[in-house]
N, C-alpha and C positions, 0 to 999 in steps of 0.2 A: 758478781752476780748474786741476787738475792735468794735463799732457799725457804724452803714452808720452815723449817725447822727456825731460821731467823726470824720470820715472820709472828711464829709463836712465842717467841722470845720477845720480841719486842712488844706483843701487844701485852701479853702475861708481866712484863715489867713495869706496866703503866694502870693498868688495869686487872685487881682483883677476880681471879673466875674459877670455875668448880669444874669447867672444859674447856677445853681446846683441844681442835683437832682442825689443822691447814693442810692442804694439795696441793701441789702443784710441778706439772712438771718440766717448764718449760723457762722458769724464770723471772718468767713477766707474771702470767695469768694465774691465776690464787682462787681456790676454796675454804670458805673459813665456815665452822660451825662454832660459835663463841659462846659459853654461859655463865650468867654473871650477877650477883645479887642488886649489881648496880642497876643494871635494868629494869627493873622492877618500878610500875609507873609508868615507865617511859613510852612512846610511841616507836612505834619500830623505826622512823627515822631518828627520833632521837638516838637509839640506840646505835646505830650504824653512824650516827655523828659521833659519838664516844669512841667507839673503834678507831675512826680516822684521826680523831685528836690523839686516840694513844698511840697511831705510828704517826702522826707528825709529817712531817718535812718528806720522810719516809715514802707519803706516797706520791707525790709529787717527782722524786728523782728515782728510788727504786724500784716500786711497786706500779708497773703498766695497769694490772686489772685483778680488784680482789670480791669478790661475788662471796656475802656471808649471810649464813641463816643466825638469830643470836635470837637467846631463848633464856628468861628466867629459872631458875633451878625447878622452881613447881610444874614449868610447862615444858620442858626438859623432861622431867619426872614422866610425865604423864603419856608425854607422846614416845618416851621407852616403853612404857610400859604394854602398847597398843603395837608395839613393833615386834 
């Protein structure tokens, strides 16, 4: 069975980011907040495509359901800071 703590692992080993923090706790279903200078540019589907290519194969057999906010370091930044 798959845990957040793998999850983190795997996408942190594919992809460069200045956060991560995953939830979950049933095995299947996933919360990811991801931040990442990659992003930057991107469309927030682009983005959420990059995640998925960085677990791969991964979500297809281990990963039933992963629900991710993913935020550039600057808007990361910003919206700490209003928190």
């Amino acid at each position: 069975m798959v845990t957040a703590q793998d999850i983190h692992r795997y996408i942190e080993e594919q992809l460069p980011c200045t956060f991560i923090e995953v939830r979950g706790e049933d095995g299947q279903h996933f919360e990811a907040v991801i931040v990442s200078e990659r992003f930057r540019g991107l469309s927030m589907i682009a983005q959420h495509q990059m995640v998925y290519k960085a677990l791969g194969e991964r979500m297809k057999a281990e990963i039933h359901a992963l629900s991710m906010q993913t935020f550039t370091p600057e808007v990361w930044a910003l919206r700490q800071s209003h928190n």
